[in-house]
PDB file of the backbone (N, CA, C, O) and the ligand in Angstrom, with CONECT records:
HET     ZN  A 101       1
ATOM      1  N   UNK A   1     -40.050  11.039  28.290  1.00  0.00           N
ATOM      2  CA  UNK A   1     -38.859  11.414  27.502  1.00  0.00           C
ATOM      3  C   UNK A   1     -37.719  10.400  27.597  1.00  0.00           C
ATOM      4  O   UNK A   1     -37.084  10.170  26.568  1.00  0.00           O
ATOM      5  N   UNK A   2     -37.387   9.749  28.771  1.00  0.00           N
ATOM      6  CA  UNK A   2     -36.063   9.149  28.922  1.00  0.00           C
ATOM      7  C   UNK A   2     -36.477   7.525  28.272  1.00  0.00           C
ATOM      8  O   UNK A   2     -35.564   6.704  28.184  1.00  0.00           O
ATOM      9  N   UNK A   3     -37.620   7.216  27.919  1.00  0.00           N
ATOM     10  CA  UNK A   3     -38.165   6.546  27.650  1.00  0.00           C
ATOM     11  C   UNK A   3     -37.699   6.190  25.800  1.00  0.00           C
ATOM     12  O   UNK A   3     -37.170   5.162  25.377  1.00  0.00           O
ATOM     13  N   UNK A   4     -38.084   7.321  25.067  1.00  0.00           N
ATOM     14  CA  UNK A   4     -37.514   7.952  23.468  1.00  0.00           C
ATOM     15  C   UNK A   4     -35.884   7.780  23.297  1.00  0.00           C
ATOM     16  O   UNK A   4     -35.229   7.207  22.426  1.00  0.00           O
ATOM     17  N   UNK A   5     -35.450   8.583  24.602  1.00  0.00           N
ATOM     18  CA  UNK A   5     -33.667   8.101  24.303  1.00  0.00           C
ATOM     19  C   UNK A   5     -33.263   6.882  24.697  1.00  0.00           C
ATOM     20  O   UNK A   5     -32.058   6.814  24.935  1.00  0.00           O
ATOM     21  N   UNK A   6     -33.917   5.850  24.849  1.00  0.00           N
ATOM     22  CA  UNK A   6     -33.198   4.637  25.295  1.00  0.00           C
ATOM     23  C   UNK A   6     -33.809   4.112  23.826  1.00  0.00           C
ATOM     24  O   UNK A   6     -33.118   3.236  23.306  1.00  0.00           O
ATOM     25  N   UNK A   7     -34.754   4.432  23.235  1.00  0.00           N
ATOM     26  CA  UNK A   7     -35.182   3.977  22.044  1.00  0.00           C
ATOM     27  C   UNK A   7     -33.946   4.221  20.763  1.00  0.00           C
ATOM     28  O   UNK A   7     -33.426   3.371  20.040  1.00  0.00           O
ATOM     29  N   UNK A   8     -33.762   5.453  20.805  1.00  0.00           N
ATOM     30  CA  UNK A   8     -32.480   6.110  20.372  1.00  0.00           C
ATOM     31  C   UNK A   8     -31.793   5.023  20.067  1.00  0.00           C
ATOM     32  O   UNK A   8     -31.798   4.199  19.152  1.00  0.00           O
ATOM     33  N   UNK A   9     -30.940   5.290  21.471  1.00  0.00           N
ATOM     34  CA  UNK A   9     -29.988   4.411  21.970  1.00  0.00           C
ATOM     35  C   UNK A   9     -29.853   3.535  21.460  1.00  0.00           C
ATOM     36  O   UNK A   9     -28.876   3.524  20.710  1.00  0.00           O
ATOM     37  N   UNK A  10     -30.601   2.427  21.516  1.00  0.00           N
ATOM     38  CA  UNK A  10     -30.777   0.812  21.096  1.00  0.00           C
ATOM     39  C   UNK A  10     -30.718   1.009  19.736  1.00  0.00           C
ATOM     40  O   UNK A  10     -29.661   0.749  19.161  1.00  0.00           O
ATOM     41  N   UNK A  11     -31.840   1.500  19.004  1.00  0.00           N
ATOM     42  CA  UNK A  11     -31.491   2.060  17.704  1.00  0.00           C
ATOM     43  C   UNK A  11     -29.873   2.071  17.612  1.00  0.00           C
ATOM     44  O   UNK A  11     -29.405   1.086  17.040  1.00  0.00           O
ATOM     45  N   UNK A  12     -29.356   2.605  17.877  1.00  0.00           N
ATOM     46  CA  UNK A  12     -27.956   3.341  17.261  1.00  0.00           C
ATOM     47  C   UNK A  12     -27.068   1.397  17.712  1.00  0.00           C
ATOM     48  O   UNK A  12     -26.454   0.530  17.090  1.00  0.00           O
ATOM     49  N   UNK A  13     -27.334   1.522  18.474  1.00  0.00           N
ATOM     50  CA  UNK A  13     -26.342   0.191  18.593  1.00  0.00           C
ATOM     51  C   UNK A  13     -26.926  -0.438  17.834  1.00  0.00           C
ATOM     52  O   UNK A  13     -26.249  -0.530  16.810  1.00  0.00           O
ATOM     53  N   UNK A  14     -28.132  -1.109  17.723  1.00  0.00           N
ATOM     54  CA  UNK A  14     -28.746  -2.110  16.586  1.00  0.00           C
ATOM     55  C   UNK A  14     -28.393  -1.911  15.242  1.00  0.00           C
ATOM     56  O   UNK A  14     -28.346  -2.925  14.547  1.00  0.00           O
ATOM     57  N   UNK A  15     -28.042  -0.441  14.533  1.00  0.00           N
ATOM     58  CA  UNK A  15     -27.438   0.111  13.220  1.00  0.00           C
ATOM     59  C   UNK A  15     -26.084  -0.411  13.366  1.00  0.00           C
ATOM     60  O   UNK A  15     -25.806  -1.035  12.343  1.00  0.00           O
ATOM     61  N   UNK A  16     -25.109  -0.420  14.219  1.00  0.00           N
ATOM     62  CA  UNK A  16     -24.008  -0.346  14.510  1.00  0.00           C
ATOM     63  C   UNK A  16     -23.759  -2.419  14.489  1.00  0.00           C
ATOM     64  O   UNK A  16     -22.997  -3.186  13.900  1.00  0.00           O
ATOM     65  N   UNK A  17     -24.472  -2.513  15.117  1.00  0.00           N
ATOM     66  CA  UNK A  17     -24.507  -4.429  15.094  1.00  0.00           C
ATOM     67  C   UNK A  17     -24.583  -4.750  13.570  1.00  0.00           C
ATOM     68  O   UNK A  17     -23.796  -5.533  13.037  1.00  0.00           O
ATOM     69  N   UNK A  18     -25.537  -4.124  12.924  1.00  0.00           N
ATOM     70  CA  UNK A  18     -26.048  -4.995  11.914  1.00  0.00           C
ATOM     71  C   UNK A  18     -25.220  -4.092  10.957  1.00  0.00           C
ATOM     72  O   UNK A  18     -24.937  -4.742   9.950  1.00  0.00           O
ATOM     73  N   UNK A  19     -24.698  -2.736  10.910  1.00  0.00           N
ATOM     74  CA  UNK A  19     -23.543  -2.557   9.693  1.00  0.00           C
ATOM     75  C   UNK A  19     -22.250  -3.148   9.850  1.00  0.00           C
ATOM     76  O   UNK A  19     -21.443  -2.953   8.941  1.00  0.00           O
ATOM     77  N   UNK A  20     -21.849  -3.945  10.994  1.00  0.00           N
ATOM     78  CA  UNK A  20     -20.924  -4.466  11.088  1.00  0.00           C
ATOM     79  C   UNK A  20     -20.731  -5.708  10.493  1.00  0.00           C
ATOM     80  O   UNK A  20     -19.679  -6.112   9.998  1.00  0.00           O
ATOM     81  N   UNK A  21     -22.064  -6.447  10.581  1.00  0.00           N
ATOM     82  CA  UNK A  21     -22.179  -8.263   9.916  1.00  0.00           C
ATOM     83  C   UNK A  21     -22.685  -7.832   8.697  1.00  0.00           C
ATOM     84  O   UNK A  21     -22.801  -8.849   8.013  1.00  0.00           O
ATOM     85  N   UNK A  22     -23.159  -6.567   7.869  1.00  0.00           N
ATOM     86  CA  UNK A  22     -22.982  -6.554   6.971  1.00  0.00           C
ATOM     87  C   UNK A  22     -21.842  -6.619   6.082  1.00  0.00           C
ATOM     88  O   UNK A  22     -21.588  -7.396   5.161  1.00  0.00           O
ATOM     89  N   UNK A  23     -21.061  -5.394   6.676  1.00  0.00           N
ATOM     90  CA  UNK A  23     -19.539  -4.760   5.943  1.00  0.00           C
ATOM     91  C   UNK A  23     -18.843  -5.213   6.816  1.00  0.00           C
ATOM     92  O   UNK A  23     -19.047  -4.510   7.806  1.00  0.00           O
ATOM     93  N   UNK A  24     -17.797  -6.342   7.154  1.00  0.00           N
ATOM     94  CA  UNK A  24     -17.258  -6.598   8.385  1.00  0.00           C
ATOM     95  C   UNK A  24     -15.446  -5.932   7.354  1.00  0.00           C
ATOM     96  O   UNK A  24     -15.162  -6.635   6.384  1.00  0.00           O
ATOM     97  N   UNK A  25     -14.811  -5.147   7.544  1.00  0.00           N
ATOM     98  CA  UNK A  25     -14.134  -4.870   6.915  1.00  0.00           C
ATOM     99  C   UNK A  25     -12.627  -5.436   6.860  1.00  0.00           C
ATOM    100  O   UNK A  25     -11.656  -5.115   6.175  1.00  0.00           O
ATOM    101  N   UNK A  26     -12.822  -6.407   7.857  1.00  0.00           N
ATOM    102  CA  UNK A  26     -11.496  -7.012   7.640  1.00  0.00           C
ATOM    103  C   UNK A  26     -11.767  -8.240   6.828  1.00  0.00           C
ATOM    104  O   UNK A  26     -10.955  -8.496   5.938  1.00  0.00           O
ATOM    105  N   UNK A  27     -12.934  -9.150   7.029  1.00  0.00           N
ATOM    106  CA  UNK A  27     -13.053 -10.106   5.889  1.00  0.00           C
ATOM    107  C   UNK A  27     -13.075  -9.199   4.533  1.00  0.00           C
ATOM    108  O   UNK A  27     -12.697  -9.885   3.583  1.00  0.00           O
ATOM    109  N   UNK A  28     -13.341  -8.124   4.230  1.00  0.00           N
ATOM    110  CA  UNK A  28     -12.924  -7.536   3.282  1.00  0.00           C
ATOM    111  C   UNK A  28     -11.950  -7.616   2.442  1.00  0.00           C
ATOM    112  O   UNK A  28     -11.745  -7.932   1.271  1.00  0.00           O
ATOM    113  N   UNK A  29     -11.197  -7.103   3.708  1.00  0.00           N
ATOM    114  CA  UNK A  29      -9.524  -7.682   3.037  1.00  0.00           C
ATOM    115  C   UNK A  29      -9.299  -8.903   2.471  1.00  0.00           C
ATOM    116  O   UNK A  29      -8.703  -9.147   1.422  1.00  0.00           O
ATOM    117  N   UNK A  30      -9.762  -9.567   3.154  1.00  0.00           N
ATOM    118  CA  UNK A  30      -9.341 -11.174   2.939  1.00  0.00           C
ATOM    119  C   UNK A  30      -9.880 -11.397   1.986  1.00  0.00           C
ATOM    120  O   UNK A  30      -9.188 -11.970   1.145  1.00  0.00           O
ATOM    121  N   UNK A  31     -11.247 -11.108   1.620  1.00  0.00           N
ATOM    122  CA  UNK A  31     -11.469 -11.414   0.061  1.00  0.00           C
ATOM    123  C   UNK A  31     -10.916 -10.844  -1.116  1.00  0.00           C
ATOM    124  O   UNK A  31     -10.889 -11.415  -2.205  1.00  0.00           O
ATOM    125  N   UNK A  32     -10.398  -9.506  -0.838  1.00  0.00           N
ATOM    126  CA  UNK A  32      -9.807  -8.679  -1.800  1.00  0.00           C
ATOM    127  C   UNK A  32      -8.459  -9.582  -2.124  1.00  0.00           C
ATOM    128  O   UNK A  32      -8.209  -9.642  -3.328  1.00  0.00           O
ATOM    129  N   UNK A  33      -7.711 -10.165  -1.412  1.00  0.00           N
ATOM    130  CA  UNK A  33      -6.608 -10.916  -1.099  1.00  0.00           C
ATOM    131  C   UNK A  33      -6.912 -12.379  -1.495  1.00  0.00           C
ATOM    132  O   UNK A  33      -5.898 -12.981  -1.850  1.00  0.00           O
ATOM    133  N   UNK A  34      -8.254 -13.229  -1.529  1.00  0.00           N
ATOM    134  CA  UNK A  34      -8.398 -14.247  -2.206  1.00  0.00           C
ATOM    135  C   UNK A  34      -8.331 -13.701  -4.124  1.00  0.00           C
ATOM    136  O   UNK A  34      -7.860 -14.467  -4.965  1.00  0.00           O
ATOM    137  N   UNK A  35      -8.797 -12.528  -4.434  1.00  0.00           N
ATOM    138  CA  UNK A  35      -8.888 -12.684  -5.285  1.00  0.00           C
ATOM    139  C   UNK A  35      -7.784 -12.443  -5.794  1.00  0.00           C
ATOM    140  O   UNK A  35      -7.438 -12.953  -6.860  1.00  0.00           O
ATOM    141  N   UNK A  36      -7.190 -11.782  -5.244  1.00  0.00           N
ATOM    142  CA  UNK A  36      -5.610 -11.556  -5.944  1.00  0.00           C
ATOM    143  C   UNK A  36      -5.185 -12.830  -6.170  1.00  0.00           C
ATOM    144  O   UNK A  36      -4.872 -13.075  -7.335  1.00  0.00           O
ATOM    145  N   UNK A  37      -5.074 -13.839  -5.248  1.00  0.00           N
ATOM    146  CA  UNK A  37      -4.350 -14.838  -5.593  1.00  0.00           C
ATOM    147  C   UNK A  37      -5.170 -15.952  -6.828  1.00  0.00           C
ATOM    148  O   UNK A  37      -4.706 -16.840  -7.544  1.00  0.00           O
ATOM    149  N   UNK A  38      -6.495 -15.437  -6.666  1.00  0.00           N
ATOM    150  CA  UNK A  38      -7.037 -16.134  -7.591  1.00  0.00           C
ATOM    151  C   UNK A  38      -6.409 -15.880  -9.322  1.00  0.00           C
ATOM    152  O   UNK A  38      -6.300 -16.563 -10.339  1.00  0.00           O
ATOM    153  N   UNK A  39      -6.133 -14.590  -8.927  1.00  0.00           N
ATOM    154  CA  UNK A  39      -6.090 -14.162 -10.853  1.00  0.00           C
ATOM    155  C   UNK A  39      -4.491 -13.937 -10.633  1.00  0.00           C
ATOM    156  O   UNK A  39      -4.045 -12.849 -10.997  1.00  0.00           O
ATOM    157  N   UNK A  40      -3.621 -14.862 -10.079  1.00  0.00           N
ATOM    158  CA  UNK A  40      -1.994 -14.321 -10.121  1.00  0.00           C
ATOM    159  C   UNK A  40      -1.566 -14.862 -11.165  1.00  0.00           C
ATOM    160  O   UNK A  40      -1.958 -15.947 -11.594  1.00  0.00           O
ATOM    161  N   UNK A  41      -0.319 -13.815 -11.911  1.00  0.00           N
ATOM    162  CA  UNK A  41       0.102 -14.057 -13.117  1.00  0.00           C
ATOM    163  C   UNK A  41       1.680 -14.821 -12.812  1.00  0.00           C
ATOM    164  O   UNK A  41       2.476 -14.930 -11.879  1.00  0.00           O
ATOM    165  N   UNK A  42       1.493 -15.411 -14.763  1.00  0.00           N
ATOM    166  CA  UNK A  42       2.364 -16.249 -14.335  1.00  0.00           C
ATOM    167  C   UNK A  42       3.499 -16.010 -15.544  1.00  0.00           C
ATOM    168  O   UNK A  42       3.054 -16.281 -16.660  1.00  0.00           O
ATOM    169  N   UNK A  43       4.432 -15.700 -15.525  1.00  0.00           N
ATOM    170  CA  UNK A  43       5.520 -15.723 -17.026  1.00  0.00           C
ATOM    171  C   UNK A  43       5.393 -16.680 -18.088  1.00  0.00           C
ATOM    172  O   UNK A  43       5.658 -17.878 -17.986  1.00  0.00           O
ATOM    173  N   UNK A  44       5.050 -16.198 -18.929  1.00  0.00           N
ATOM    174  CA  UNK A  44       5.186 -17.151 -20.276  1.00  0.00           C
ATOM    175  C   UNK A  44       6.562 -16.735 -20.465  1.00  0.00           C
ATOM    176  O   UNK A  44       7.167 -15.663 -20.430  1.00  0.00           O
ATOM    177  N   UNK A  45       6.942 -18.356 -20.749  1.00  0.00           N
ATOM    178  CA  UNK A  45       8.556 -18.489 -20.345  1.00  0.00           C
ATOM    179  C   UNK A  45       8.781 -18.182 -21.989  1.00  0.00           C
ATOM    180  O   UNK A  45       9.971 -17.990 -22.238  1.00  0.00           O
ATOM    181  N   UNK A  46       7.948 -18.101 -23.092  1.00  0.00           N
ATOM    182  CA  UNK A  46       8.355 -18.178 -24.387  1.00  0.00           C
ATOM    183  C   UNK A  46       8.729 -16.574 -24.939  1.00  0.00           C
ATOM    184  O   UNK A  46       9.742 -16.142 -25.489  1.00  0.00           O
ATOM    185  N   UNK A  47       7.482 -15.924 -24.549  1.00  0.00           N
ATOM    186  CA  UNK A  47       7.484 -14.638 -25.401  1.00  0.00           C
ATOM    187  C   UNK A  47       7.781 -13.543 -24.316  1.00  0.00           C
ATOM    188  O   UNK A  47       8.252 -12.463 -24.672  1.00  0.00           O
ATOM    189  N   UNK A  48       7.380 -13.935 -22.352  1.00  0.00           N
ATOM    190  CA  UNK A  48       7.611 -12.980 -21.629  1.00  0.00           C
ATOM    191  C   UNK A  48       6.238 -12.449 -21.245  1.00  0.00           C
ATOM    192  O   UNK A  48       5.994 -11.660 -20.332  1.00  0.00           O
ATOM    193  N   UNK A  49       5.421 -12.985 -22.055  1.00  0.00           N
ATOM    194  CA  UNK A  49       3.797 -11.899 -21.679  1.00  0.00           C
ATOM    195  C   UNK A  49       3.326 -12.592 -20.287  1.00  0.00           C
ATOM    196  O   UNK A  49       3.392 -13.802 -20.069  1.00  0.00           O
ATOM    197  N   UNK A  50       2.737 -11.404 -19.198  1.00  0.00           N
ATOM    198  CA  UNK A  50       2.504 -12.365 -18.186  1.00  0.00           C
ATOM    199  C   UNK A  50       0.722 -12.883 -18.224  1.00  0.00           C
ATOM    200  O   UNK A  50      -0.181 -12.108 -18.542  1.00  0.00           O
ATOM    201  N   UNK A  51       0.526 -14.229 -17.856  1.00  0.00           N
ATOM    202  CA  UNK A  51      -0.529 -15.076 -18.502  1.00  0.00           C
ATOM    203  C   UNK A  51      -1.267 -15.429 -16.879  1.00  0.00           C
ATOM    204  O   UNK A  51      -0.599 -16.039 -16.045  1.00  0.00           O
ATOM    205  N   UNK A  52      -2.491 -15.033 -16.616  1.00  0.00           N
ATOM    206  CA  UNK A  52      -2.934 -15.097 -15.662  1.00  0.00           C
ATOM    207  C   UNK A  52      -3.142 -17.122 -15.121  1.00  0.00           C
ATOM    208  O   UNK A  52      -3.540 -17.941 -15.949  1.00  0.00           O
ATOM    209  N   UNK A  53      -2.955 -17.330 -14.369  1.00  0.00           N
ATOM    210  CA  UNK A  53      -2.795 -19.029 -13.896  1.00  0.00           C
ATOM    211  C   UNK A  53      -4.101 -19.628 -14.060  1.00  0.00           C
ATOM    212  O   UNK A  53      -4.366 -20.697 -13.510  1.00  0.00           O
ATOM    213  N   UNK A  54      -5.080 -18.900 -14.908  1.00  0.00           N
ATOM    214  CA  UNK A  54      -5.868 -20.180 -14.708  1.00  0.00           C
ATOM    215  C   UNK A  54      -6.310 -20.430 -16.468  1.00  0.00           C
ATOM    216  O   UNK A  54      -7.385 -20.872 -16.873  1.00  0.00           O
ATOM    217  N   UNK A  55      -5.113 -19.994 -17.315  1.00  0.00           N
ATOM    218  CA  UNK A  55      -4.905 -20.554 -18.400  1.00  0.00           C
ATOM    219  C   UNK A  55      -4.852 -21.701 -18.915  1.00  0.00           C
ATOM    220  O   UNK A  55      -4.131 -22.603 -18.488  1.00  0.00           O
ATOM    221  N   UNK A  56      -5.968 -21.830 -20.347  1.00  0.00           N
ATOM    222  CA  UNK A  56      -5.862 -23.470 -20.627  1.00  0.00           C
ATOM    223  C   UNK A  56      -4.603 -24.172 -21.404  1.00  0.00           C
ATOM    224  O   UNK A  56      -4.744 -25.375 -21.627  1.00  0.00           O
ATOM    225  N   UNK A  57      -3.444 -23.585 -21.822  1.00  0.00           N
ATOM    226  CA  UNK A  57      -2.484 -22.884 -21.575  1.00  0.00           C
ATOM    227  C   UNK A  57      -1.224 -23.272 -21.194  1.00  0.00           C
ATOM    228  O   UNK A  57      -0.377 -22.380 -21.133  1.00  0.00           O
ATOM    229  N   UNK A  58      -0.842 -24.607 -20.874  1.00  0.00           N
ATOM    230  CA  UNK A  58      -0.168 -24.545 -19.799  1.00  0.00           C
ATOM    231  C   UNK A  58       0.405 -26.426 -20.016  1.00  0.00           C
ATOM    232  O   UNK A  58      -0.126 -27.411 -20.530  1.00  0.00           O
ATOM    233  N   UNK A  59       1.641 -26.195 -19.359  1.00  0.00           N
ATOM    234  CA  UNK A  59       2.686 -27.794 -19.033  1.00  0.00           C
ATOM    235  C   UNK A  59       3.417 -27.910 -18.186  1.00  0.00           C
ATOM    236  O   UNK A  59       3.978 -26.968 -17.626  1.00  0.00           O
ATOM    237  N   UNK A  60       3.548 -28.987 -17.944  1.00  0.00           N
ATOM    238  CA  UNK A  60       4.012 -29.688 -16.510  1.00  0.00           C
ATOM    239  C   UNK A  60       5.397 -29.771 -16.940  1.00  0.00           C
ATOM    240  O   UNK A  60       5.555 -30.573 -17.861  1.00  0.00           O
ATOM    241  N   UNK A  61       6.383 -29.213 -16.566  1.00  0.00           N
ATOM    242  CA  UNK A  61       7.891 -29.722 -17.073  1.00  0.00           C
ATOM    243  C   UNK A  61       8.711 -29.732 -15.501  1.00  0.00           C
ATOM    244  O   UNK A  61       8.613 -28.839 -14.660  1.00  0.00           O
ATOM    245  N   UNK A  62       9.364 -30.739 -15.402  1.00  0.00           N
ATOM    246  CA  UNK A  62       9.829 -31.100 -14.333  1.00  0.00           C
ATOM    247  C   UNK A  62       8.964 -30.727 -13.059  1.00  0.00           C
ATOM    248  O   UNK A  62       9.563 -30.408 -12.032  1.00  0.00           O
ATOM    249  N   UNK A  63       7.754 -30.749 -13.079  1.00  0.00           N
ATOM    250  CA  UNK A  63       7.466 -30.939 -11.383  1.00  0.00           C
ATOM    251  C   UNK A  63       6.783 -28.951 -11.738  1.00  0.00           C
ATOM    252  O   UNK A  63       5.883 -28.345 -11.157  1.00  0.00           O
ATOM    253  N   UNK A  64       7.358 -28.661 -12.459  1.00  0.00           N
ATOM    254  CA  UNK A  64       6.718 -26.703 -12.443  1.00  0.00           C
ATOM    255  C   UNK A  64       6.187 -26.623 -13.045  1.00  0.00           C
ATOM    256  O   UNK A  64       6.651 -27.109 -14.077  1.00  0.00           O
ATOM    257  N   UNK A  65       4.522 -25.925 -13.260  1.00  0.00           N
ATOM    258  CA  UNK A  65       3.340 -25.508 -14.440  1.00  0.00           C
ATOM    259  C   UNK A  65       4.094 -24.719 -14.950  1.00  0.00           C
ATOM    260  O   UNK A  65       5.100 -24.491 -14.277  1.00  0.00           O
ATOM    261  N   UNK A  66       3.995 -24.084 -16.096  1.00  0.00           N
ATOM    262  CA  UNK A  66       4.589 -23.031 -17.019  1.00  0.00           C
ATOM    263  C   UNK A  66       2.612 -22.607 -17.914  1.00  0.00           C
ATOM    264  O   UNK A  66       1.923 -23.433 -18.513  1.00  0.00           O
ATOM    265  N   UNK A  67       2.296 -21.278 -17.685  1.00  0.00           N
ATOM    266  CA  UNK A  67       1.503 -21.032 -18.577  1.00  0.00           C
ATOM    267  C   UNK A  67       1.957 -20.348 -19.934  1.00  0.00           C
ATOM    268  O   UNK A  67       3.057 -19.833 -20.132  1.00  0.00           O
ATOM    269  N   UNK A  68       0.970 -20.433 -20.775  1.00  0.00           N
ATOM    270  CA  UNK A  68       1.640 -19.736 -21.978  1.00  0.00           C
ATOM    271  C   UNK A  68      -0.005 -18.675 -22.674  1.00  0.00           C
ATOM    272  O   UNK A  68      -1.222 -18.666 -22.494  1.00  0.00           O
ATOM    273  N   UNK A  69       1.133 -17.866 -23.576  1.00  0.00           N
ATOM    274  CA  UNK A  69      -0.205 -16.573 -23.894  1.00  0.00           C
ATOM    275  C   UNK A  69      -1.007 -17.342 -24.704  1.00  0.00           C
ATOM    276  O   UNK A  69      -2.140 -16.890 -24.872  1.00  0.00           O
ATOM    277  N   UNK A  70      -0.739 -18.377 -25.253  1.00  0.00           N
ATOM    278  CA  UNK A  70      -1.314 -18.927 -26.712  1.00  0.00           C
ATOM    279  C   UNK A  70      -1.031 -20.300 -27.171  1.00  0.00           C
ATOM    280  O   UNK A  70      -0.523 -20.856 -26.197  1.00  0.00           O
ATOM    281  N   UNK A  71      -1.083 -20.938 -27.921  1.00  0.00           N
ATOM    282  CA  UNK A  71      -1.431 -22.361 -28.230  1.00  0.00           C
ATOM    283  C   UNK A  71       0.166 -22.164 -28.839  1.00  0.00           C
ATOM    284  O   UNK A  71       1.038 -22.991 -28.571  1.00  0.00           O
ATOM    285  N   UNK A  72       0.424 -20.981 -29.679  1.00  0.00           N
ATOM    286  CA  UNK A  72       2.052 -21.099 -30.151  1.00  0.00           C
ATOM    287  C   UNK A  72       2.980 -21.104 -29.352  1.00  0.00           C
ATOM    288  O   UNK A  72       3.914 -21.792 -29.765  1.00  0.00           O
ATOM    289  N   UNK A  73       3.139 -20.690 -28.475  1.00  0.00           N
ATOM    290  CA  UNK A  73       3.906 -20.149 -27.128  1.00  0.00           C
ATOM    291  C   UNK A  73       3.828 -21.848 -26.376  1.00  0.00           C
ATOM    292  O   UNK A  73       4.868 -22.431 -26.069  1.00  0.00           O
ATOM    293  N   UNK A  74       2.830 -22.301 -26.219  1.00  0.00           N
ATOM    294  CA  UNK A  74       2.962 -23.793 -25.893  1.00  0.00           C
ATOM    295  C   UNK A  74       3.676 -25.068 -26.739  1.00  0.00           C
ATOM    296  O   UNK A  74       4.157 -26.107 -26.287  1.00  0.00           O
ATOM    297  N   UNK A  75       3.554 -24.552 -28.290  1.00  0.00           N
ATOM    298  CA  UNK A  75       3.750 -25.537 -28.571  1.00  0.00           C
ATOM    299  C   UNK A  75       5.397 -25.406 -29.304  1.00  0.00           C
ATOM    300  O   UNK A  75       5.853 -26.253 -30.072  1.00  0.00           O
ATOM    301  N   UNK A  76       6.084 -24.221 -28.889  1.00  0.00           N
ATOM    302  CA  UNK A  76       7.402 -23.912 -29.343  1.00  0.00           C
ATOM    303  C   UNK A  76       7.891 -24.360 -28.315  1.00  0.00           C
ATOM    304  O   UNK A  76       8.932 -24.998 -28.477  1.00  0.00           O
ATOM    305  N   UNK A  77       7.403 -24.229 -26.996  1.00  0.00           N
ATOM    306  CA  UNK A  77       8.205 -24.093 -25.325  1.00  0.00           C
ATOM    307  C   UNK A  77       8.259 -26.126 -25.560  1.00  0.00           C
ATOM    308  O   UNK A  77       9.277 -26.775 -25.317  1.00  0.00           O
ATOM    309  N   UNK A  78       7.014 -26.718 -26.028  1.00  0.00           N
ATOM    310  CA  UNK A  78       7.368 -27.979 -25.956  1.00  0.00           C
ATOM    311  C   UNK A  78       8.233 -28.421 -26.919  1.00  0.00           C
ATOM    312  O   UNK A  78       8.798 -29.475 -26.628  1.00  0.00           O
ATOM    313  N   UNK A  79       8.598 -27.778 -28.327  1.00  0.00           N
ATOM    314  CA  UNK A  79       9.603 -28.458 -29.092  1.00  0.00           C
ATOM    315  C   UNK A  79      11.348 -27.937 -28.642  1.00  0.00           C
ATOM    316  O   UNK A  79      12.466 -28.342 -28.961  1.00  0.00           O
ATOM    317  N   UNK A  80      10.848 -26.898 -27.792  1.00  0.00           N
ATOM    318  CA  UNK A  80      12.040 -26.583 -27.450  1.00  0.00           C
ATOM    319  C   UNK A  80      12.893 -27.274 -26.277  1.00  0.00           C
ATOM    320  O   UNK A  80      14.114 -27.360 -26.143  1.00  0.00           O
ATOM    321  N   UNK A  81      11.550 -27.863 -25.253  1.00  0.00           N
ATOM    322  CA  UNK A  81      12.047 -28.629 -24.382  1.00  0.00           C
ATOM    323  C   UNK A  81      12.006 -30.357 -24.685  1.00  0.00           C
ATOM    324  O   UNK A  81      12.542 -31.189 -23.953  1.00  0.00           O
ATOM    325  N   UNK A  82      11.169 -30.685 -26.052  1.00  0.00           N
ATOM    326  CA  UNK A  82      11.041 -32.042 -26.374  1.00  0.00           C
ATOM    327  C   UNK A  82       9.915 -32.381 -24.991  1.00  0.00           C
ATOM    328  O   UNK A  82      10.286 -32.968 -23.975  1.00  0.00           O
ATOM    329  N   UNK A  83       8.981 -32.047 -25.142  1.00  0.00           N
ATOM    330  CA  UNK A  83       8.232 -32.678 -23.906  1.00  0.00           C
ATOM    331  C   UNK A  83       6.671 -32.887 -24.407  1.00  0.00           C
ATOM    332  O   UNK A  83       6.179 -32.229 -25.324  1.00  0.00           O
ATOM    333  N   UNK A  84       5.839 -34.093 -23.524  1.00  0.00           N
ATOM    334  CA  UNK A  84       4.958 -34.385 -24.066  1.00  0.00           C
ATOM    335  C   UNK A  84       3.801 -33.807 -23.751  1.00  0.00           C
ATOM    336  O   UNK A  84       3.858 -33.538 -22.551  1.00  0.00           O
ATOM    337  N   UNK A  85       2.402 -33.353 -24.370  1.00  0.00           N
ATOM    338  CA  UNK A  85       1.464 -32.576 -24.174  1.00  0.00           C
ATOM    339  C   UNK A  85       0.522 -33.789 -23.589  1.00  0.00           C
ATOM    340  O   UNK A  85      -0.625 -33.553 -23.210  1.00  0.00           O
TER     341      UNK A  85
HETATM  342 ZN    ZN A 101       3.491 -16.161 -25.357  1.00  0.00          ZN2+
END
């Protein structure tokens, strides 16, 4: 018998090892948290809509990206600032 519960035993820790390097739940976080920053939005300075940053989309004006919702929104923000595409 004492033989079966050490089988148990090991069992239960071996479940416990290997659901841990499965689901480790704090890298969890951290990926939930890469992705946020992956998809962070950014003000379209023209119309106000917010335009996620990895828009094709987008100009360099003084040193700051600016995204925009749309090809119009880019190309008003550049006649408005006189700047080159
Ligand atoms: Zn816009």
């Amino acid at each position: 018998m004492p033989k079966y519960i050490i089988l148990i035993v090991s069992f239960l820790i071996m479940f416990f090892l290997v659901k841990n390097k499965l689901f480790p739940t704090e890298k969890k976080g951290e990926k939930a948290k890469e992705a946020i920053n992956a998809t962070e939005m950014s003000k379209d300075p023209v119309c106000g809509t917010y335009v996620e940053e990895g828009s094709k989309y987008r100009l360099k004006y003084y040193g700051k990206i600016y995204y925009f919702c749309s090809h119009d929104c880019m190309i008003k923000f550049k006649e408005a600032k006189s700047v080159e595409i």
